[in-house]
Biotite code that builds the C-alpha atoms (Angstrom):
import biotite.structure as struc

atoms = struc.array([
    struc.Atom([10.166, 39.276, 36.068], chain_id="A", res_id=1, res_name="UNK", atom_name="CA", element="C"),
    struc.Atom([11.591, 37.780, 32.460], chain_id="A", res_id=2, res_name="UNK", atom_name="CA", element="C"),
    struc.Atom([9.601, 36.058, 30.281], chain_id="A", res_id=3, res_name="UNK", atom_name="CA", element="C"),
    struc.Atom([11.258, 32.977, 31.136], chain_id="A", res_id=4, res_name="UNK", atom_name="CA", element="C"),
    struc.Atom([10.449, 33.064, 35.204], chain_id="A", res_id=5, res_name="UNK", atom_name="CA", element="C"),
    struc.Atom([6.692, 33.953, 34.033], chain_id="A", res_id=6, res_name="UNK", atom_name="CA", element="C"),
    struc.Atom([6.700, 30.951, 31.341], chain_id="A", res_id=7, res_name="UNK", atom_name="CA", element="C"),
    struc.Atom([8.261, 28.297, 33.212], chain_id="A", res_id=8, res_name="UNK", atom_name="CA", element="C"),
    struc.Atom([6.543, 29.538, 37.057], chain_id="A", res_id=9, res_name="UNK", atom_name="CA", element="C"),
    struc.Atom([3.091, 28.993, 35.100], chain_id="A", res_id=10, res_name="UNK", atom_name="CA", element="C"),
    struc.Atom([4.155, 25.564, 33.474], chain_id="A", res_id=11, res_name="UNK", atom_name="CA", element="C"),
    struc.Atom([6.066, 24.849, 37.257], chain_id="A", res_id=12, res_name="UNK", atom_name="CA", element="C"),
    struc.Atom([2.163, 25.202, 39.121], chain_id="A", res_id=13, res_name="UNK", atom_name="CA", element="C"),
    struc.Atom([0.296, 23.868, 36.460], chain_id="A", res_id=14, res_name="UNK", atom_name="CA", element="C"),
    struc.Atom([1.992, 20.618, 36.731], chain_id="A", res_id=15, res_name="UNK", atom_name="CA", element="C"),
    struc.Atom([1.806, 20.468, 40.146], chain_id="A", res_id=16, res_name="UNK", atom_name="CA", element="C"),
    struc.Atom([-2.086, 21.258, 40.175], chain_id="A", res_id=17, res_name="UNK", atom_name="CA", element="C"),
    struc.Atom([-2.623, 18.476, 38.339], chain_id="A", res_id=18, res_name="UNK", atom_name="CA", element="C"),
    struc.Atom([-0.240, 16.232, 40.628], chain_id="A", res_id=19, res_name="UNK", atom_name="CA", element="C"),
    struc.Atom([-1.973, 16.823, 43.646], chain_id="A", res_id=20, res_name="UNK", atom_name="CA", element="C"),
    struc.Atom([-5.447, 16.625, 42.031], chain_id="A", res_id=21, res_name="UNK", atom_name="CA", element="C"),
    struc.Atom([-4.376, 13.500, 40.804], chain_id="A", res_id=22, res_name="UNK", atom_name="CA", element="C"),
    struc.Atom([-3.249, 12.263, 43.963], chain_id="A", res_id=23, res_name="UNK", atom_name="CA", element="C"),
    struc.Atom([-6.049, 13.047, 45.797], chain_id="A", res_id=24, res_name="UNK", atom_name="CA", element="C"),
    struc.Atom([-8.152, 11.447, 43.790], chain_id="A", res_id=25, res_name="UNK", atom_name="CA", element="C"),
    struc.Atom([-6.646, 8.408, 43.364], chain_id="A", res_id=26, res_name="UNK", atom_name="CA", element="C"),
    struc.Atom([-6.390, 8.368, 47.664], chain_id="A", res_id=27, res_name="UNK", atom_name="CA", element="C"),
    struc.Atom([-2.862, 9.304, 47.996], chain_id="A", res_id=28, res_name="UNK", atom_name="CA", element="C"),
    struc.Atom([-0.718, 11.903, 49.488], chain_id="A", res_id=29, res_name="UNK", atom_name="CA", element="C"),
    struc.Atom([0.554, 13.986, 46.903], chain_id="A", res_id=30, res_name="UNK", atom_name="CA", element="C"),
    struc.Atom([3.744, 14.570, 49.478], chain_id="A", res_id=31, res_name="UNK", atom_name="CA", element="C"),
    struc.Atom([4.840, 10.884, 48.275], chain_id="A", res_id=32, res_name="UNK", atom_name="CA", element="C"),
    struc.Atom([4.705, 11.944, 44.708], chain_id="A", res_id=33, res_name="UNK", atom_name="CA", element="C"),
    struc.Atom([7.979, 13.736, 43.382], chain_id="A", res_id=34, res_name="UNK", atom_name="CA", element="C"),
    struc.Atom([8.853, 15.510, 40.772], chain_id="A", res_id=35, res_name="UNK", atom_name="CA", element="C"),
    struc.Atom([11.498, 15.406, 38.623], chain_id="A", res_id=36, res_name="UNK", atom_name="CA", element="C"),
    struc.Atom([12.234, 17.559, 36.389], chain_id="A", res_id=37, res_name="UNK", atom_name="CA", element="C"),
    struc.Atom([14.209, 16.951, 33.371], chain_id="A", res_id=38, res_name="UNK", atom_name="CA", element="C"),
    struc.Atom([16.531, 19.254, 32.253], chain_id="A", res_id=39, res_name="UNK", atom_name="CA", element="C"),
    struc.Atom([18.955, 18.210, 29.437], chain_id="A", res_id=40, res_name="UNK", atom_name="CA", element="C"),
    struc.Atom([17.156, 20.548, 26.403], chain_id="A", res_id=41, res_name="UNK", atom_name="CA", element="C"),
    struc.Atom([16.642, 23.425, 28.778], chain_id="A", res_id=42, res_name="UNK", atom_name="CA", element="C"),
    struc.Atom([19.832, 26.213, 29.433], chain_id="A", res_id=43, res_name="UNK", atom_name="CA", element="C"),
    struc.Atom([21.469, 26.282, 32.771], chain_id="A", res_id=44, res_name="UNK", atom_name="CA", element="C"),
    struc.Atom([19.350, 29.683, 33.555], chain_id="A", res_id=45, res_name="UNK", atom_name="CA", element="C"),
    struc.Atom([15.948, 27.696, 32.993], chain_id="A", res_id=46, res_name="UNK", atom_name="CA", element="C"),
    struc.Atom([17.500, 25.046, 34.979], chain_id="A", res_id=47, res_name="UNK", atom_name="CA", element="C"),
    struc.Atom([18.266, 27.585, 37.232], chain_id="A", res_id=48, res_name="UNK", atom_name="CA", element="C"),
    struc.Atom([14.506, 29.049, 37.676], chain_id="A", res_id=49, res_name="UNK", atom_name="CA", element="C"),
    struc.Atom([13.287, 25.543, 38.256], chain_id="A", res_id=50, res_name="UNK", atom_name="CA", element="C"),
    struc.Atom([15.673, 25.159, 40.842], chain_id="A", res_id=51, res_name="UNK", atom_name="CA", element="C"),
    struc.Atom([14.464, 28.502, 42.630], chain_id="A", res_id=52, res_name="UNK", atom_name="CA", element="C"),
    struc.Atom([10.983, 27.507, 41.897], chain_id="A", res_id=53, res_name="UNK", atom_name="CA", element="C"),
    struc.Atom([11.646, 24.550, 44.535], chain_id="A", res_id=54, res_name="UNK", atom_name="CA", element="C"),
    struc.Atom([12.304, 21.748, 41.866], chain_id="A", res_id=55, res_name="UNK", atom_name="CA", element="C"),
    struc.Atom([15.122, 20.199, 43.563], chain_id="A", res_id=56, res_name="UNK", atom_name="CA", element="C"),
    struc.Atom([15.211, 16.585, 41.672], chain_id="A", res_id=57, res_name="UNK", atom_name="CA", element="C"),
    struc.Atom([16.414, 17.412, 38.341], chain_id="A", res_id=58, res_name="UNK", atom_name="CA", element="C"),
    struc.Atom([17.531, 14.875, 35.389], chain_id="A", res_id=59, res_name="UNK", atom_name="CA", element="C"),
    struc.Atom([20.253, 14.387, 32.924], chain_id="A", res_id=60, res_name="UNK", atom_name="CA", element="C"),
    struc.Atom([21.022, 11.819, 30.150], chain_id="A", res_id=61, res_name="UNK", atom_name="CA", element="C"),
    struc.Atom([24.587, 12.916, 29.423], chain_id="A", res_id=62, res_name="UNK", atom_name="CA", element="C"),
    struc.Atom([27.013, 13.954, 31.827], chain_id="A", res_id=63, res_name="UNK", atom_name="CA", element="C"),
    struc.Atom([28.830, 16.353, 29.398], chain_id="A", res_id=64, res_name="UNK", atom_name="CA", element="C"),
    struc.Atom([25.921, 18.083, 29.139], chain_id="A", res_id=65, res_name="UNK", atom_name="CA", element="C"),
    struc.Atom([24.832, 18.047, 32.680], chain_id="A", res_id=66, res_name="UNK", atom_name="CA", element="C"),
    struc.Atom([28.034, 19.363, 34.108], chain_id="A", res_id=67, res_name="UNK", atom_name="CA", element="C"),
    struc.Atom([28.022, 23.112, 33.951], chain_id="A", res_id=68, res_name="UNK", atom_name="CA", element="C"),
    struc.Atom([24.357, 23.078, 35.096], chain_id="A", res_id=69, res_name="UNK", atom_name="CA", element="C"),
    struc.Atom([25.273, 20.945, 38.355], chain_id="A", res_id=70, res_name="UNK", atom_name="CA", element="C"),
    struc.Atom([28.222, 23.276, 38.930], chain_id="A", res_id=71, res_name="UNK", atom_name="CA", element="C"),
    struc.Atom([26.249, 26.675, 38.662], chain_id="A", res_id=72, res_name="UNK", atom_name="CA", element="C"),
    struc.Atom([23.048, 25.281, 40.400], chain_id="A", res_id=73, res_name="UNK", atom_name="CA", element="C"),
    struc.Atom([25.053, 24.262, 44.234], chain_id="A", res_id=74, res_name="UNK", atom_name="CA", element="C"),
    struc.Atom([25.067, 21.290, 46.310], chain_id="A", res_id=75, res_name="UNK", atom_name="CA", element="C"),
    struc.Atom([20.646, 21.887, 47.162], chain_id="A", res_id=76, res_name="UNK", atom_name="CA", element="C"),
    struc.Atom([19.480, 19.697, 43.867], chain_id="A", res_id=77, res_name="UNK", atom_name="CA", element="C"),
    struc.Atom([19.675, 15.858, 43.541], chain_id="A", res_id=78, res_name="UNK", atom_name="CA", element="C"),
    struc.Atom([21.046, 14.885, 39.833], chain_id="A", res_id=79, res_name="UNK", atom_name="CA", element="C"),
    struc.Atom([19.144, 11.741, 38.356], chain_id="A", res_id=80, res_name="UNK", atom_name="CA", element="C"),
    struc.Atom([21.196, 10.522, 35.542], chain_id="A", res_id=81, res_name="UNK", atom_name="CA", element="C"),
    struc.Atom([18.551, 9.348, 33.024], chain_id="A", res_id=82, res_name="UNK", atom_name="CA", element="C"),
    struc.Atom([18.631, 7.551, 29.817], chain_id="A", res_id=83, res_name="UNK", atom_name="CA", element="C"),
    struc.Atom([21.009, 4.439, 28.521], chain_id="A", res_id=84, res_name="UNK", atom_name="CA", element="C"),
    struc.Atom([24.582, 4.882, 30.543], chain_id="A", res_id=85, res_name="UNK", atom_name="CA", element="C"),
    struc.Atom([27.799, 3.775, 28.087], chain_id="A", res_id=86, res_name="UNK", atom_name="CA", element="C"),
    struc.Atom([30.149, 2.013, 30.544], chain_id="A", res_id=87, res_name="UNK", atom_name="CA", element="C"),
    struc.Atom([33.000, 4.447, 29.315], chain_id="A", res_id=88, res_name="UNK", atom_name="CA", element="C"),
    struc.Atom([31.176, 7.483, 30.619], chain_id="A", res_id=89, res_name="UNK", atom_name="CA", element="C"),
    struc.Atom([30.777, 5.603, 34.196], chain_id="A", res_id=90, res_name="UNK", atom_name="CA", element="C"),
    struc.Atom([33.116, 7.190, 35.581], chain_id="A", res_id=91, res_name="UNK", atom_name="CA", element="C"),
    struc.Atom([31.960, 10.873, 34.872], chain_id="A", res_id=92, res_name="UNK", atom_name="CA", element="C"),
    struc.Atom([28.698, 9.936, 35.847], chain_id="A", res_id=93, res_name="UNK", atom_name="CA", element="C"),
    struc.Atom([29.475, 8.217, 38.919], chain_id="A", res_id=94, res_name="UNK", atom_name="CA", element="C"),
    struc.Atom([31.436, 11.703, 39.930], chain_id="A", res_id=95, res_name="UNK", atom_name="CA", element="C"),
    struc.Atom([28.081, 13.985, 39.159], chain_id="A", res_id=96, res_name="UNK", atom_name="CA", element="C"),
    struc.Atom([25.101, 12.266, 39.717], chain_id="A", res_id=97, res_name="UNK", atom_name="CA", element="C"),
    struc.Atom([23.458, 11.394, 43.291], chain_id="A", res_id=98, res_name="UNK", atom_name="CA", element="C"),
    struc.Atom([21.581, 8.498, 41.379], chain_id="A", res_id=99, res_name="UNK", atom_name="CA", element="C"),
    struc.Atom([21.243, 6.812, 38.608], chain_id="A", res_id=100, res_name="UNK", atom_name="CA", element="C"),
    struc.Atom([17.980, 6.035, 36.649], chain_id="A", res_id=101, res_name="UNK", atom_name="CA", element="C"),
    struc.Atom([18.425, 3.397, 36.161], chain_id="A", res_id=102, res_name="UNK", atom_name="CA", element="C"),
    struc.Atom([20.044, 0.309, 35.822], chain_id="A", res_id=103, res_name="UNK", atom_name="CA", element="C"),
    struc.Atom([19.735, -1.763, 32.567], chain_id="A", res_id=104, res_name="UNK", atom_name="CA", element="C"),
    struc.Atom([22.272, -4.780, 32.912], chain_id="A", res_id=105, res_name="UNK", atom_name="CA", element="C"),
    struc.Atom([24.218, -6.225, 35.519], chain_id="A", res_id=106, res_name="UNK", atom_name="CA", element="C"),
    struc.Atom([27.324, -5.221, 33.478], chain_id="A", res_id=107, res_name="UNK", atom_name="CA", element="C"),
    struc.Atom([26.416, -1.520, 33.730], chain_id="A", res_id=108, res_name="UNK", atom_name="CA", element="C"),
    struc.Atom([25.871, -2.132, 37.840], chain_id="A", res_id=109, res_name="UNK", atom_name="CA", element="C"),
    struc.Atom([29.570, -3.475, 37.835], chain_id="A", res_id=110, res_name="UNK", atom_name="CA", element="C"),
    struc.Atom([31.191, -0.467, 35.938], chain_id="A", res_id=111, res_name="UNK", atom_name="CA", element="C"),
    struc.Atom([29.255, 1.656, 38.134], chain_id="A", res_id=112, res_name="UNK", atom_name="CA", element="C"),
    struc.Atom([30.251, -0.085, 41.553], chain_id="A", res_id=113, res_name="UNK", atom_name="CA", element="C"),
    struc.Atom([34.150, 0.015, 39.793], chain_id="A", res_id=114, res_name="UNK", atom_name="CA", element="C"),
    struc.Atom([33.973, 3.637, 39.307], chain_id="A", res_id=115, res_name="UNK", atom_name="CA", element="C"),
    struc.Atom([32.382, 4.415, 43.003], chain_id="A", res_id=116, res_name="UNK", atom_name="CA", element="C"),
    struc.Atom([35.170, 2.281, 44.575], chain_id="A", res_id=117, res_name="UNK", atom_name="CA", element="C"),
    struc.Atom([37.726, 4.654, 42.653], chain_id="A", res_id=118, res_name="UNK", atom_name="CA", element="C"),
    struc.Atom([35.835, 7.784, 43.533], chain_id="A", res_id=119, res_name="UNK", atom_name="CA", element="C"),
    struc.Atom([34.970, 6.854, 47.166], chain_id="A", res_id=120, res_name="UNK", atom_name="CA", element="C"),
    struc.Atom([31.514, 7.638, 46.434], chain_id="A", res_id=121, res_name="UNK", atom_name="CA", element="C"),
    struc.Atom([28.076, 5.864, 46.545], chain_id="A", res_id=122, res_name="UNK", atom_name="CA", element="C"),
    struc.Atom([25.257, 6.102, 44.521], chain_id="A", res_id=123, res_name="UNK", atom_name="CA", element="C"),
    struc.Atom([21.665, 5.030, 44.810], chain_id="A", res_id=124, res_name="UNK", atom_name="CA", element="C"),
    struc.Atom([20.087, 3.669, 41.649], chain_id="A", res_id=125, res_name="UNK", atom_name="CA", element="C"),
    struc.Atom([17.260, 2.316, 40.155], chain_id="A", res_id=126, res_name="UNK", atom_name="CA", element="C"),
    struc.Atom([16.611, -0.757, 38.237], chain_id="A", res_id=127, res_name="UNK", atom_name="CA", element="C"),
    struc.Atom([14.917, -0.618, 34.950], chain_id="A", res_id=128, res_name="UNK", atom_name="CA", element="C"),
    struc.Atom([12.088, -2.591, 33.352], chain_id="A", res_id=129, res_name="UNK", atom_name="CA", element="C"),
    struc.Atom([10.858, -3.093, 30.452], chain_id="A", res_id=130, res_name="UNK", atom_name="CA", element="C"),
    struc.Atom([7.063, -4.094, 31.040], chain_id="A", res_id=131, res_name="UNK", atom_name="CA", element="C"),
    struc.Atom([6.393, -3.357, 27.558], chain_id="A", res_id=132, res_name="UNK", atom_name="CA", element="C"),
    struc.Atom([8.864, -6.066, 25.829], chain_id="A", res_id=133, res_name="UNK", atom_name="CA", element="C"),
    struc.Atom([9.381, -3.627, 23.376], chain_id="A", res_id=134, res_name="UNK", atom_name="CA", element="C"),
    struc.Atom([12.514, -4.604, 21.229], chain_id="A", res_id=135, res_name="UNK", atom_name="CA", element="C"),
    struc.Atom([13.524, -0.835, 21.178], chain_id="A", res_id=136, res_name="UNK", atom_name="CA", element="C"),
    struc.Atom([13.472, -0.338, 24.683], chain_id="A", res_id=137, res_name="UNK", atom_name="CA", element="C"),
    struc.Atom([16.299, -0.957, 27.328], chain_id="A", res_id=138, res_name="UNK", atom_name="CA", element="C"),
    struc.Atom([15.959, -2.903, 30.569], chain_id="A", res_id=139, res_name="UNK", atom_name="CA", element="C"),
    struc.Atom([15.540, -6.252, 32.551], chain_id="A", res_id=140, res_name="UNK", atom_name="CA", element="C"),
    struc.Atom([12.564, -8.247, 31.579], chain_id="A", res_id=141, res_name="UNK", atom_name="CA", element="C"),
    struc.Atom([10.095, -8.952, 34.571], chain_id="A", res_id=142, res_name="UNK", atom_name="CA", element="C"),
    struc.Atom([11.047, -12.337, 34.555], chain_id="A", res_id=143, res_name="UNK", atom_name="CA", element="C"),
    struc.Atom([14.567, -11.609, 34.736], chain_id="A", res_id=144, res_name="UNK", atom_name="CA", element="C"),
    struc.Atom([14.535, -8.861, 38.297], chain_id="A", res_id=145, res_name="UNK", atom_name="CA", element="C"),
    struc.Atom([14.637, -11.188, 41.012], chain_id="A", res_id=146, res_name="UNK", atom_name="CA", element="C"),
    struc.Atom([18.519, -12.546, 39.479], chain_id="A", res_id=147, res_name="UNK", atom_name="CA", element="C"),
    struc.Atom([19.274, -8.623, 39.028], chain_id="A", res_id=148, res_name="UNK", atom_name="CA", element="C"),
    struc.Atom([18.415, -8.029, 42.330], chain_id="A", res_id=149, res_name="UNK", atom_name="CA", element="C"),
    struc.Atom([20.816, -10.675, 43.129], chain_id="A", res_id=150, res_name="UNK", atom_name="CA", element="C"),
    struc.Atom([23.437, -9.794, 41.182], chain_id="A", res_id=151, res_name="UNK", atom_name="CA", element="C"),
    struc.Atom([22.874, -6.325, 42.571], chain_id="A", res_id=152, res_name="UNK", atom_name="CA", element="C"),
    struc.Atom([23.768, -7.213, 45.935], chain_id="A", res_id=153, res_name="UNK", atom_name="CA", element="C"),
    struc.Atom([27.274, -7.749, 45.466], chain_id="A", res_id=154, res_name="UNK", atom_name="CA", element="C"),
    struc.Atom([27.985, -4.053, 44.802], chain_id="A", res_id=155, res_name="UNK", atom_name="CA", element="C"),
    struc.Atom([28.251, -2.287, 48.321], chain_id="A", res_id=156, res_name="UNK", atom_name="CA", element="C"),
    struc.Atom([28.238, 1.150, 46.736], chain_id="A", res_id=157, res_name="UNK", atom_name="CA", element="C"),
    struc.Atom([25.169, 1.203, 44.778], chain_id="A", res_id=158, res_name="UNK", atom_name="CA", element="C"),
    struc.Atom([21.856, 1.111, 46.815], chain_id="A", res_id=159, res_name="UNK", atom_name="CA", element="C"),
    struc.Atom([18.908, -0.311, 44.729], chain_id="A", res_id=160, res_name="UNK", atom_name="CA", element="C"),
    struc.Atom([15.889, 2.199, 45.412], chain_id="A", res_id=161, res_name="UNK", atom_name="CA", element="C"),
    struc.Atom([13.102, 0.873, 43.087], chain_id="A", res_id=162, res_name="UNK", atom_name="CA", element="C"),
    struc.Atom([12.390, 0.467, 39.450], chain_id="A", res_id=163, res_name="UNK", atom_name="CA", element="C"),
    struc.Atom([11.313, 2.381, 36.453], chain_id="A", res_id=164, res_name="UNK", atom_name="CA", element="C"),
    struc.Atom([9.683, 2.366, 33.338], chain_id="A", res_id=165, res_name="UNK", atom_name="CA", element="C"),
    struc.Atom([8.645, 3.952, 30.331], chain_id="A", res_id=166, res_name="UNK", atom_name="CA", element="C"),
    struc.Atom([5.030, 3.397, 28.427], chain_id="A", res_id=167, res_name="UNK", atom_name="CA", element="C"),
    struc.Atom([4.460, 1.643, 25.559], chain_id="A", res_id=168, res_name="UNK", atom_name="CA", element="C"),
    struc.Atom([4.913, 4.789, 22.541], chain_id="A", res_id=169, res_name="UNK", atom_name="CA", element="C"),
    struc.Atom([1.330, 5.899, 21.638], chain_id="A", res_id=170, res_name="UNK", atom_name="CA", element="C"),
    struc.Atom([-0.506, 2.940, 23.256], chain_id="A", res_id=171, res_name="UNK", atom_name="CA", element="C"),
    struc.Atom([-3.899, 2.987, 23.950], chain_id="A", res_id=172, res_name="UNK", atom_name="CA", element="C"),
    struc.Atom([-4.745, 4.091, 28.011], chain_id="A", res_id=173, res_name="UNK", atom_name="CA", element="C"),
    struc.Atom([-5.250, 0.772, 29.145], chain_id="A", res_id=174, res_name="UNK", atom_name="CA", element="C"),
    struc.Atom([-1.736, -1.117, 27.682], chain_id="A", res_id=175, res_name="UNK", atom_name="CA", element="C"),
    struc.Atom([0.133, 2.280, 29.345], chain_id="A", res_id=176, res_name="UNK", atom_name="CA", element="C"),
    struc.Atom([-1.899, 1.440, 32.603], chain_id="A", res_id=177, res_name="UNK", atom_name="CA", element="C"),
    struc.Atom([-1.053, -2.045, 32.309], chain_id="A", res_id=178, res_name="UNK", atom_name="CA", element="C"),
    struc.Atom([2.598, -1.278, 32.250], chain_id="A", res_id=179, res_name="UNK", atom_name="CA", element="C"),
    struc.Atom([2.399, 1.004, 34.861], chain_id="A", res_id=180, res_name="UNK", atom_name="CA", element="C"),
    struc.Atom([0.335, -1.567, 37.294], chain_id="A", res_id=181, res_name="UNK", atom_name="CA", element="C"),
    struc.Atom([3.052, -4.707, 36.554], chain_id="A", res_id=182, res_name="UNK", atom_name="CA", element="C"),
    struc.Atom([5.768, -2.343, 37.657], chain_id="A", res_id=183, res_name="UNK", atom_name="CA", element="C"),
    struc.Atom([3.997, -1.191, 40.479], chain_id="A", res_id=184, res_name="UNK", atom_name="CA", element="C"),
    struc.Atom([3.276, -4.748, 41.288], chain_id="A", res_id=185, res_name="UNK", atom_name="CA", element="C"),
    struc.Atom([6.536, -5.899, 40.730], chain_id="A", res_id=186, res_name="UNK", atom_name="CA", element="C"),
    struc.Atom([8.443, -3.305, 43.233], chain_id="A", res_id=187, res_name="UNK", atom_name="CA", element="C"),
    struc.Atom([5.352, -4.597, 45.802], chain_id="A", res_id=188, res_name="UNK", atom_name="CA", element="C"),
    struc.Atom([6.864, -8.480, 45.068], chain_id="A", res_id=189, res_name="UNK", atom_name="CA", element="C"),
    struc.Atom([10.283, -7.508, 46.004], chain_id="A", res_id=190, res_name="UNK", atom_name="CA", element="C"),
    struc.Atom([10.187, -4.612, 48.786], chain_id="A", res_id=191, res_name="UNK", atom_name="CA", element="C"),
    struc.Atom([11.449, -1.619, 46.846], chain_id="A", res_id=192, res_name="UNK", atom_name="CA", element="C"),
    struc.Atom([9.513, 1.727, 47.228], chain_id="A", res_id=193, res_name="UNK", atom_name="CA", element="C"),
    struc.Atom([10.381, 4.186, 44.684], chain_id="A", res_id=194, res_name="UNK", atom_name="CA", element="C"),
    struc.Atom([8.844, 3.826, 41.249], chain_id="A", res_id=195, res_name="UNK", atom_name="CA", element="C"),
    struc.Atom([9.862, 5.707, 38.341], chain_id="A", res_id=196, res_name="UNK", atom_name="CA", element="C"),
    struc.Atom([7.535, 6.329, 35.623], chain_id="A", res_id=197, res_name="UNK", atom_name="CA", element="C"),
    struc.Atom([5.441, 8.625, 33.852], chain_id="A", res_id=198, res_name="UNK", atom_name="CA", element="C"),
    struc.Atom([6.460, 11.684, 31.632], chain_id="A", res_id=199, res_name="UNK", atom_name="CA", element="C"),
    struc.Atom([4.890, 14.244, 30.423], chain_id="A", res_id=200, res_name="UNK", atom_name="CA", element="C"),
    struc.Atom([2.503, 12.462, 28.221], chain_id="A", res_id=201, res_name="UNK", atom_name="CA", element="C"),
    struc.Atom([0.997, 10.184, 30.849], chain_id="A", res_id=202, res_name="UNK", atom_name="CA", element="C"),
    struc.Atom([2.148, 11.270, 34.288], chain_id="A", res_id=203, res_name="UNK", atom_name="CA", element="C"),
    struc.Atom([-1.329, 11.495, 35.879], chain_id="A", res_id=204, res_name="UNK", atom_name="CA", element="C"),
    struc.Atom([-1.779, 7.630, 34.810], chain_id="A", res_id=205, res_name="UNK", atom_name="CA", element="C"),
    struc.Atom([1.495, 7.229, 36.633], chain_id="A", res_id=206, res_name="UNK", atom_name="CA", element="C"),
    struc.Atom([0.278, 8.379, 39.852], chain_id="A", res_id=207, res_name="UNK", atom_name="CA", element="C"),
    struc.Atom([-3.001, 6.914, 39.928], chain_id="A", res_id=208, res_name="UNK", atom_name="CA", element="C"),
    struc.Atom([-0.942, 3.733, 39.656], chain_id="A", res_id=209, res_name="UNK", atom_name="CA", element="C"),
    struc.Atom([1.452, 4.392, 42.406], chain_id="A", res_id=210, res_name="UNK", atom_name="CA", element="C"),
    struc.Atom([4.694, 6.035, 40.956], chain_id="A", res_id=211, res_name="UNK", atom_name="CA", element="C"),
    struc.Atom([6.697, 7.963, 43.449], chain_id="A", res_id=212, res_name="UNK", atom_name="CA", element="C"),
    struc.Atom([8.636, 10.065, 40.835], chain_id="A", res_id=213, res_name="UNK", atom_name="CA", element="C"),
    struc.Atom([7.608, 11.907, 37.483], chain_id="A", res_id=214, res_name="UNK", atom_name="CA", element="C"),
    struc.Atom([9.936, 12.354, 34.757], chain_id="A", res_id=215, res_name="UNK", atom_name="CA", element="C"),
    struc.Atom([8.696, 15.722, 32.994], chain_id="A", res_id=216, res_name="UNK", atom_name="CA", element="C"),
    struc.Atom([10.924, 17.810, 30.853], chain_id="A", res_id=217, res_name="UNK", atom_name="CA", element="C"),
    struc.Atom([8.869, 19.381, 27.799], chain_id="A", res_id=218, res_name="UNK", atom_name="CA", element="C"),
    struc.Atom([5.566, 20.453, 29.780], chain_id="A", res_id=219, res_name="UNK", atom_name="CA", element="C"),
    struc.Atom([8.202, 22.161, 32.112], chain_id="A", res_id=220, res_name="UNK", atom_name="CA", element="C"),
    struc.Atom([10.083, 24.380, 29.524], chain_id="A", res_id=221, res_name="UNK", atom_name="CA", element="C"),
    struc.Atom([7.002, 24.832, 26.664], chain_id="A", res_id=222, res_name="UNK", atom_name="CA", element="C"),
])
């Protein structure tokens, strides 16, 4: 066994140890917890280990990147594009992504739904908040997800699966929590089950406050 497979198979279990403990003591099923594992600073073999290692949601933030990994790893892993999407890489995306995490602006949802009509695909997708109101961060306000959500309606290809967030950067426990409760409380408000948040940094916060998916990328590949 390389180096690698030892390295990343430890990282791989520790992470989930700490899921399920996490779970479990927050009274939930650590089967409604998954992971996702993000992949854009590791090589396509690491990418490749996590996929035999049963990591099967893996994440991208630029499709250039992404594509020889999703053409050596096979049709058994579900891409997440991650990160801010530029409307002139839409149509890329839209060809190698299964989702895409997540949606900032309505704009964005149009060139998406323009570029699945084209492609004859759809996509599902995720809206994205920004609880924090941080200036430097992307996303709908709170305020502002019941008119996305509209908006979102008139584009047949795209189904809306939930919302994510990021944490405030370096905030004190309580502000992350905070964030991670309004979102939690916000998907409750309008019917939508999967939430996105938590990284690396703050995952086990994430899950005690109801998030469906991880991000994690650096705890995977360190």
């Amino acid at each position: 066994m390389s180096a690698a497979i030892e390295r990343i198979q430890s990282n791989v279990a520790a992470i989930r140890d700490r899921m399920d403990a996490t779970a479990r003591r927050a009274g939930r099923d650590p089967a409604g917890i998954r992971l996702v594992g993000v992949t854009k600073a590791a090589s396509v073999y690491e990418a490749q280990i996590l996929r035999d290692l049963g990591v099967l949601d893996l994440a991208e933030n630029r499709p250039e990147h992404a594509r020889p990994k999703i053409e050596a790893l096979g049709s058994v892993v579900r891409w997440h594009f991650i990160g801010n999407l530029q409307r002139r890489k839409a149509r890329e995306t839209v060809s190698l992504f299964h989702t895409v995490d997540a949606i900032d602006r309505v704009e964005l949802g149009e060139a998406v739904q323009r570029r699945c009509e084209e492609l004859g695909r759809n996509l599902d997708a995720l809206i994205e908040i920004n609880v924090s109101g941080e200036a430097s961060k992307h996303g709908f306000a709170p305020l502002e997800l019941p008119g996305a959500l509209r908006d979102m309606r008139a584009f047949d290809r795209i189904r809306v699966q939930g919302l994510l967030t990021m944490a405030p950067w370096g905030a004190p426990e309580a502000e992350i929590r905070s964030a991670f409760r309004g979102l939690r409380e916000l998907a409750h408000e309008h019917g939508l089950a999967e939430l996105s948040m938590g990284m690396t940094d703050d995952f086990e916060i994430a899950i005690e406050e109801g998030a469906t998916q991880i991000r994690i990328g650096r705890a995977l590949f360190g």
